[in-house]
MMTF fields as JSON, N, C-alpha, C and O atoms, coordinates in Angstrom:
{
  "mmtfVersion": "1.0.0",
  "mmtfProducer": "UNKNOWN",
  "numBonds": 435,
  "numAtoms": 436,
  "numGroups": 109,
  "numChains": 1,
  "numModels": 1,
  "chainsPerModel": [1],
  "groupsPerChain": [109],
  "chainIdList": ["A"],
  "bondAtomList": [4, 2, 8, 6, 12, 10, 16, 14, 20, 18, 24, 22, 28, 26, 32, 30, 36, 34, 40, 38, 44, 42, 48, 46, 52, 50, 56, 54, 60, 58, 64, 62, 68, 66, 72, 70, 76, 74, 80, 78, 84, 82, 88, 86, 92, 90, 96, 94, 100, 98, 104, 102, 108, 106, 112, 110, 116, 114, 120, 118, 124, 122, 128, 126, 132, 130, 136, 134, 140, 138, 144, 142, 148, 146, 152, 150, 156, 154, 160, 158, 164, 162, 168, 166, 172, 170, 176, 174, 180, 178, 184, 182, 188, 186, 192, 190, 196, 194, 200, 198, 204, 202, 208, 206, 212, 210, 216, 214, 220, 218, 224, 222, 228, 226, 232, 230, 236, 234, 240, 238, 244, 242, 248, 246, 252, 250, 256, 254, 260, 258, 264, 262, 268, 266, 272, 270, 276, 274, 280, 278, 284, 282, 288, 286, 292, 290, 296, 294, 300, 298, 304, 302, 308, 306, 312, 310, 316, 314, 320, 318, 324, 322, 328, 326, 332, 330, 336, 334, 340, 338, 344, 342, 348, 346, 352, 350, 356, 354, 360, 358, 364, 362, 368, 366, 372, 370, 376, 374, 380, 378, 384, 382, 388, 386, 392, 390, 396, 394, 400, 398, 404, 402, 408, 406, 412, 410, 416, 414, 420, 418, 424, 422, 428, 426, 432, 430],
  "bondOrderList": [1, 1, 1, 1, 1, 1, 1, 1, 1, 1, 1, 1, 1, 1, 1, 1, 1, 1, 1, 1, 1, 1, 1, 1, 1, 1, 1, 1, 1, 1, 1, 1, 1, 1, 1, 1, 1, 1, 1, 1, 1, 1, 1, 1, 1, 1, 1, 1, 1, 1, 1, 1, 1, 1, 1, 1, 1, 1, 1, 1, 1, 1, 1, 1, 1, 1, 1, 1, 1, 1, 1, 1, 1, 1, 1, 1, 1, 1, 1, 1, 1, 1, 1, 1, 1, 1, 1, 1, 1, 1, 1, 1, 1, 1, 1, 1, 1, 1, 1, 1, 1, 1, 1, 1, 1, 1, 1, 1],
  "groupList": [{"groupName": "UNK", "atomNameList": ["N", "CA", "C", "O"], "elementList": ["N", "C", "C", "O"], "formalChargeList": [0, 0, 0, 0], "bondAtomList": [1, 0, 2, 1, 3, 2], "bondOrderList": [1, 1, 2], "singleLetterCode": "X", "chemCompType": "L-PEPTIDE LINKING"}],
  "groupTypeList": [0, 0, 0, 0, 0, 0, 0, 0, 0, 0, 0, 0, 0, 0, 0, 0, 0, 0, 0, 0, 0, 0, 0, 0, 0, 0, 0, 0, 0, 0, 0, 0, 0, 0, 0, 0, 0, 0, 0, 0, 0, 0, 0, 0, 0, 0, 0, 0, 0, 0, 0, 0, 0, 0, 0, 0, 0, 0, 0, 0, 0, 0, 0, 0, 0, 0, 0, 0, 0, 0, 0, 0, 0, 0, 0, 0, 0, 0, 0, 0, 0, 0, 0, 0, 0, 0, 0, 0, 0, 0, 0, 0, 0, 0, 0, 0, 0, 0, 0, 0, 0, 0, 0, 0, 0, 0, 0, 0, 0],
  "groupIdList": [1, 2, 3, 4, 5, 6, 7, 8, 9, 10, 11, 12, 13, 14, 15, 16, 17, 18, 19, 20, 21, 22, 23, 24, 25, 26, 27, 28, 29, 30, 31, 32, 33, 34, 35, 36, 37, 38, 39, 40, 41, 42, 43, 44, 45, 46, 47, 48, 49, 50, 51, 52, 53, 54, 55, 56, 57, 58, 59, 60, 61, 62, 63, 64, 65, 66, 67, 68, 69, 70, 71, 72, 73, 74, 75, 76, 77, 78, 79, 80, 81, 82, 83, 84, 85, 86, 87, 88, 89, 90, 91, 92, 93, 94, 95, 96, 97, 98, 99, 100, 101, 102, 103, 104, 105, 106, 107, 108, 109],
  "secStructList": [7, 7, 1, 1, 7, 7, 7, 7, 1, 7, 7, 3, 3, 3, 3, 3, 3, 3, 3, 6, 6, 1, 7, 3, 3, 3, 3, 3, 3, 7, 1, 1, 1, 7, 7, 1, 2, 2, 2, 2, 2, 2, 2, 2, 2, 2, 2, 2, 2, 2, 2, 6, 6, 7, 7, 7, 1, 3, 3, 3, 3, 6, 6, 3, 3, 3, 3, 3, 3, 3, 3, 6, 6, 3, 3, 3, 3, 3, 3, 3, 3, 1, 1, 1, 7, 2, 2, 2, 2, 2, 6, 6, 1, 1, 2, 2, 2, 2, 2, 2, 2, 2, 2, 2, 2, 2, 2, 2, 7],
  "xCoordList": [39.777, 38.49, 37.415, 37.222, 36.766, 35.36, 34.002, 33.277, 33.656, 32.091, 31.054, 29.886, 31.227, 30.44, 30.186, 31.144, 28.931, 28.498, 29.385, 29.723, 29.712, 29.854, 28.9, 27.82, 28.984, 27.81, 26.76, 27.486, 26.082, 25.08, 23.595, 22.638, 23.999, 22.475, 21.437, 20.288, 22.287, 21.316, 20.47, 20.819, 19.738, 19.365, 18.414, 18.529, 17.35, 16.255, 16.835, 17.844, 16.402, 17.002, 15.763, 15.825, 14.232, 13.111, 12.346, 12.373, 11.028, 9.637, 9.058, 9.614, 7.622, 6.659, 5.689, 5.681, 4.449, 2.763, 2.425, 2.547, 2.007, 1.142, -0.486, -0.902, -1.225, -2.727, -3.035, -2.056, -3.691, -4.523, -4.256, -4.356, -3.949, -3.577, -2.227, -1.748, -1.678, 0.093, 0.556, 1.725, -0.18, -0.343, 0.575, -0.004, 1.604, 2.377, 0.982, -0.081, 1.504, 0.654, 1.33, 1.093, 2.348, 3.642, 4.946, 4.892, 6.02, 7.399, 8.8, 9.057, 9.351, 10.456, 11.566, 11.465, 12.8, 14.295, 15.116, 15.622, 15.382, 17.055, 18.126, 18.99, 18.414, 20.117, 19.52, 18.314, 20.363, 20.552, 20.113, 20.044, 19.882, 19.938, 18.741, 18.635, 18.013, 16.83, 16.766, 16.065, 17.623, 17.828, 16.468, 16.25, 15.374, 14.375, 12.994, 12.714, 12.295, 10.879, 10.454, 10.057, 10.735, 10.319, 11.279, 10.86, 12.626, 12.994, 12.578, 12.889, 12.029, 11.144, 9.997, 9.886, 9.099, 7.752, 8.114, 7.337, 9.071, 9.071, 9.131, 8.442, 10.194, 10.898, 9.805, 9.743, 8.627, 7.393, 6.284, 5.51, 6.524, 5.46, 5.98, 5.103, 7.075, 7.986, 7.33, 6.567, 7.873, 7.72, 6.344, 6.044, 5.43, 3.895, 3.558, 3.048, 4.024, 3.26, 4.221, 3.851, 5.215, 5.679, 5.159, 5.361, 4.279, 4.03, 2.413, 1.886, 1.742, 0.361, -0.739, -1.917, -0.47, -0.691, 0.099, -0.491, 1.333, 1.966, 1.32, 0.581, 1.576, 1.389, 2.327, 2.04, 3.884, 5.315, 4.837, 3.818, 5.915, 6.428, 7.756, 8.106, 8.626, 9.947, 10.302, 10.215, 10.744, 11.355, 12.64, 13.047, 13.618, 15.043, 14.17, 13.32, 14.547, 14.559, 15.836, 16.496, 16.107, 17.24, 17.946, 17.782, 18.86, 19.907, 19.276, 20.047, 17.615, 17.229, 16.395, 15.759, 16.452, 15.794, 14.278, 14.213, 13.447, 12.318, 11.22, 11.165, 10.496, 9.536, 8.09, 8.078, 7.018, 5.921, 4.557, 4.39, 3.928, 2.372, 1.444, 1.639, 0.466, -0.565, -2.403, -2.83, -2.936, -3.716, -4.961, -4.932, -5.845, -7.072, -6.593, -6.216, -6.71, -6.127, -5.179, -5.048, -4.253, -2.513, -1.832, -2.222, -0.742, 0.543, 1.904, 2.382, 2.452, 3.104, 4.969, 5.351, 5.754, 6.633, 7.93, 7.958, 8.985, 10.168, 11.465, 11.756, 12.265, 13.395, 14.892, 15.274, 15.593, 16.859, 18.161, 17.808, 19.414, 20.297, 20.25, 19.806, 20.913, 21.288, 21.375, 20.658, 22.212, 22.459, 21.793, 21.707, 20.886, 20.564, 19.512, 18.957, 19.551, 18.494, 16.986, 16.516, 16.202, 14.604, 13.879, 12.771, 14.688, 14.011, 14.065, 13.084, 15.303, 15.068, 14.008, 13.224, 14.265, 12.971, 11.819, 11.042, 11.661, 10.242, 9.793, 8.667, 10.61, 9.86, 9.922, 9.878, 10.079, 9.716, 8.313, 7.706, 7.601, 6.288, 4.961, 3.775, 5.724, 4.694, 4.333, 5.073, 2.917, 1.689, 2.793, 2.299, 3.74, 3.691, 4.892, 4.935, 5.896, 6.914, 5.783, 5.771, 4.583, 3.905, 3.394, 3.452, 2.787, 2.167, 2.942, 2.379, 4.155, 5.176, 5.682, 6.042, 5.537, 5.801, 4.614, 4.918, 3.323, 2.206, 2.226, 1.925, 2.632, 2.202, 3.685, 3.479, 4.74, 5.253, 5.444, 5.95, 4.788, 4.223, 2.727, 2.516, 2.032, 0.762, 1.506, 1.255, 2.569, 2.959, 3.81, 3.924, 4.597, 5.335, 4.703, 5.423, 3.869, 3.184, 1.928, 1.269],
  "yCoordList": [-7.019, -6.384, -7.462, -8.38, -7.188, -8.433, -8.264, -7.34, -9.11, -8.912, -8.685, -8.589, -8.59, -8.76, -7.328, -6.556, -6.865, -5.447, -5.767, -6.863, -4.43, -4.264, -4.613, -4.037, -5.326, -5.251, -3.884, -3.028, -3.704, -2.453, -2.641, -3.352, -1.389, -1.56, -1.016, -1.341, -0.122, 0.699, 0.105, 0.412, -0.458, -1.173, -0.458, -0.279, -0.059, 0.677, 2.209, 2.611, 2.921, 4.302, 5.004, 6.212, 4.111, 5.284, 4.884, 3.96, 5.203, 4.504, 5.235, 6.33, 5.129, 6.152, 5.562, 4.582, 6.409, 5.743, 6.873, 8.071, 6.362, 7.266, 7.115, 5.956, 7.927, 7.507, 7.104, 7.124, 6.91, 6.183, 7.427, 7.204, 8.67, 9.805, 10.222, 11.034, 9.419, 10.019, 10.824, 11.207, 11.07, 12.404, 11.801, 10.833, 11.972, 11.839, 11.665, 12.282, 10.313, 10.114, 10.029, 10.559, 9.312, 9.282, 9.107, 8.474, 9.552, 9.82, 9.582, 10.143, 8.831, 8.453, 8.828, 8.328, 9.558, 9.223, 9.18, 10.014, 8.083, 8.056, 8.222, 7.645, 9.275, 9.653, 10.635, 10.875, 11.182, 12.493, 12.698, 13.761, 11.546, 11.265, 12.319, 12.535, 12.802, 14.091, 14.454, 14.053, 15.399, 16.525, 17.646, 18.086, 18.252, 18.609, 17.848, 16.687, 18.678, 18.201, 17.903, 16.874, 19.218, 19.055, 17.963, 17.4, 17.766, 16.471, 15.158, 14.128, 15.129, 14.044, 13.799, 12.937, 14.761, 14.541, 14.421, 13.964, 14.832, 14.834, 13.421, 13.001, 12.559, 11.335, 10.902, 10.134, 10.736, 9.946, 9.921, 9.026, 11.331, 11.546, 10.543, 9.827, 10.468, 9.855, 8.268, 7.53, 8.03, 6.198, 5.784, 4.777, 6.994, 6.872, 6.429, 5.386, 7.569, 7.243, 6.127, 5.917, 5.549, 4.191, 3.278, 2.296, 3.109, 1.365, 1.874, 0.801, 2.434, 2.423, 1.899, 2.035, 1.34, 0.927, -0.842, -1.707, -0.968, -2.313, -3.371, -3.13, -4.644, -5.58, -5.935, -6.717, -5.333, -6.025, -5.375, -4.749, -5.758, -5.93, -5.19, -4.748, -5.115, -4.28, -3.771, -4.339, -2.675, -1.482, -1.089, -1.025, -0.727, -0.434, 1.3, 1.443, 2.064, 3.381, 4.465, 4.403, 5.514, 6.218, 5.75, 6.233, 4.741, 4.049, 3.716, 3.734, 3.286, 2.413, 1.204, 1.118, 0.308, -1.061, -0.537, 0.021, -0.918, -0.167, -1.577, -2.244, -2.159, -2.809, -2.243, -1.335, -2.748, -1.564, -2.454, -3.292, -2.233, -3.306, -1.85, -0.784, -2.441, -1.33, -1.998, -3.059, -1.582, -2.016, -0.93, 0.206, -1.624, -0.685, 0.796, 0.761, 2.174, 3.005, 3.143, 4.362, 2.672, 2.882, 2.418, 1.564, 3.006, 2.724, 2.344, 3.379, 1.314, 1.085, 0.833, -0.173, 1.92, 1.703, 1.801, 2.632, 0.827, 0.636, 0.467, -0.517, 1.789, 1.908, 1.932, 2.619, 0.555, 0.097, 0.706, 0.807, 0.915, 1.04, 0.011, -1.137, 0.851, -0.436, -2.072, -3.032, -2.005, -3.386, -4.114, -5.27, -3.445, -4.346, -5.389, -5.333, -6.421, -7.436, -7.227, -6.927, -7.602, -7.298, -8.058, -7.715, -9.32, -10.275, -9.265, -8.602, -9.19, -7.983, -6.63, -6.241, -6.24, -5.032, -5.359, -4.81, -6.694, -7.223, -7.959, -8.211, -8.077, -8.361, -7.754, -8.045, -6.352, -4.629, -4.354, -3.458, -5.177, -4.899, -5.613, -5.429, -6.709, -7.503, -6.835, -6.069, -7.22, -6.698, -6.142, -5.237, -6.51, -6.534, -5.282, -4.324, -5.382, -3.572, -2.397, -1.467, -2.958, -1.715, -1.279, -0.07, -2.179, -2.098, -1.242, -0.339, -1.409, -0.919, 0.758, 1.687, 0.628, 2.249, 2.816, 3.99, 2.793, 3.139, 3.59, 4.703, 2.447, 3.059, 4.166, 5.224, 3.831, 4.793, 6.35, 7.427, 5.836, 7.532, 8.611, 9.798, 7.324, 7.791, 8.61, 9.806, 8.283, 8.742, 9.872, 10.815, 10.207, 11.116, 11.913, 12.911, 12.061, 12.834, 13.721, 14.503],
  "zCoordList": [-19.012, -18.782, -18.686, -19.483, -17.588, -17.415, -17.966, -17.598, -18.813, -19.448, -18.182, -18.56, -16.901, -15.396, -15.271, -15.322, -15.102, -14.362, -13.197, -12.75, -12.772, -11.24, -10.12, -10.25, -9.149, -8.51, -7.924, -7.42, -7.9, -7.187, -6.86, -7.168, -5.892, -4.817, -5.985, -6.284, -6.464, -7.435, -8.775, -9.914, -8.604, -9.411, -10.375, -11.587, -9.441, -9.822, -10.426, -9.846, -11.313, -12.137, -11.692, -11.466, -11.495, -11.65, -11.778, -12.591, -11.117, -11.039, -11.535, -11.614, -12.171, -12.818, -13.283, -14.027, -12.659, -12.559, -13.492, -13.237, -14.547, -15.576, -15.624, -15.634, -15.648, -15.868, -17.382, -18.128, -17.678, -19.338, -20.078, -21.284, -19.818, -20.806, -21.03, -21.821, -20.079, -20.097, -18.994, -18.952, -18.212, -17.179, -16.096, -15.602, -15.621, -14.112, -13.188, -13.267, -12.053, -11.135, -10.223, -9.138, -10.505, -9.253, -10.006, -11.06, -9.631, -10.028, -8.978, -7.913, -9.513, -8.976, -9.612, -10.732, -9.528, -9.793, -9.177, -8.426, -9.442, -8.554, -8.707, -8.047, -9.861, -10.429, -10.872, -10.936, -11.167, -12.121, -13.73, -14.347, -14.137, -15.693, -16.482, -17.689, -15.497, -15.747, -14.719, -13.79, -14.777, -13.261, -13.246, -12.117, -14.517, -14.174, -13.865, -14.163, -13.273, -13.676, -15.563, -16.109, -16.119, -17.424, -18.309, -19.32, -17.755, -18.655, -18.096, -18.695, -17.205, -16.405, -17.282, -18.155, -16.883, -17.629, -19.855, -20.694, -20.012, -21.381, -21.878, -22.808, -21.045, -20.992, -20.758, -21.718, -20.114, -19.343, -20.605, -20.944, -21.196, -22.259, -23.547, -24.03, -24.012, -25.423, -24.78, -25.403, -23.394, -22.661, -23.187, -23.829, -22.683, -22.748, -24.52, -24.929, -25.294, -26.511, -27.424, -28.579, -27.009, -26.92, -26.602, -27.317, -25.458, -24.789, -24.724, -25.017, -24.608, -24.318, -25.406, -25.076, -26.611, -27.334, -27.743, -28.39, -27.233, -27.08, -26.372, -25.418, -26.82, -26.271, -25.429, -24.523, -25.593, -24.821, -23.308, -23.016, -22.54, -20.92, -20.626, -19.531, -22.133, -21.876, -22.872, -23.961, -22.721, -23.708, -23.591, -22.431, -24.691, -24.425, -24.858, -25.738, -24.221, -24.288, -24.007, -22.97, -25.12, -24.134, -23.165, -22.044, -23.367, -22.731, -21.535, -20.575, -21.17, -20.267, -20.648, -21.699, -19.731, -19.957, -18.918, -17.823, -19.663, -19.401, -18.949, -19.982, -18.04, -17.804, -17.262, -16.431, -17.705, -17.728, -17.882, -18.768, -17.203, -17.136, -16.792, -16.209, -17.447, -17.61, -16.67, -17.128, -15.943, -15.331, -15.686, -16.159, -15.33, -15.845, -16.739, -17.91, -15.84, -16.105, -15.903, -15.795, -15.745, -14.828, -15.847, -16.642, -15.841, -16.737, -15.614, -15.15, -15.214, -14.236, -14.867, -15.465, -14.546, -15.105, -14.026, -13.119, -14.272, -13.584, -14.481, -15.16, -14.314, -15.287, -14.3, -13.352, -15.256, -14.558, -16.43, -17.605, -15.845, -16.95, -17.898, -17.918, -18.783, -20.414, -19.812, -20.096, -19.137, -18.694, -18.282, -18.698, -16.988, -15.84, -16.689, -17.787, -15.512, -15.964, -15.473, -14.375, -17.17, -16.947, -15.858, -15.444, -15.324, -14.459, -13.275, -12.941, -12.654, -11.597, -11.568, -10.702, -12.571, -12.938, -12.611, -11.829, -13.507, -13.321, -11.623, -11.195, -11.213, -9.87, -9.423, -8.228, -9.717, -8.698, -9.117, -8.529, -10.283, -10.427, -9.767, -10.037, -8.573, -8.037, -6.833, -6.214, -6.454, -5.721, -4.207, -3.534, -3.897, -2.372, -2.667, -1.895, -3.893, -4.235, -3.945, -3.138, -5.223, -5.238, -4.072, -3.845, -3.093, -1.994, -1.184, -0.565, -1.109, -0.002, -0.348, 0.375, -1.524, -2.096, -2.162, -1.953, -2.327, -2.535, -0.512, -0.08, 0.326, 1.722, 2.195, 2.791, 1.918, 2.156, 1.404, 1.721, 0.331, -0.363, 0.472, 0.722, 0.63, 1.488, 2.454, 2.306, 3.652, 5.026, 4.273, 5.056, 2.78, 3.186, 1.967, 1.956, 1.024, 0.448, 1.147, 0.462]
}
């Protein structure tokens, strides 16, 4: 048996823009791991009153590796599995990811 993840495209588990109150601004999942809305937003609410008060950059949460920068009002969060690496996570949080999801949300929202 190999200590090596498998390789995968799937890196990303789930994106999620919270405002300064906890409130869903934008929502991403990409598996099943909260097949509703309400276990979505519940999971977003527990993330929220976790890091909005922190000084850290990453959180192990409910079997995810959690990276999360907070900007004025914005809570900016990108959730990969137990495993994956935070370096990868963390460069889904630079100016030109957000940019690219922010314009292709504009065209299909």
């Amino acid at each position: 048996m190999s200590c090596f993840q498998e390789p995968s495209l799937y890196t990303i588990k789930a994106i999620s823009i919270l405002d300064n109150d906890g409130n869903r601004v934008f929502g991403k999942y990409y598996d099943d791991a909260f097949p509703s809305l309400k276990e979505q937003k519940d999971f977003e609410k527990n993330l929220f009153d976790k890091t909005h008060k922190a000084n850290g950059d990453i959180i192990m949460l409910d079997g995810f590796t959690i990276v999360y920068r907070s900007n004025v009002d914005l809570f900016f969060y990108v959730m990969g599995g137990a495993n994956e690496n935070e370096v990868r996570l963390t460069s889904s949080l630079t100016a030109s990811t957000l940019t690219s999801l922010f314009r292709s949300c504009s065209t299909q929202c």
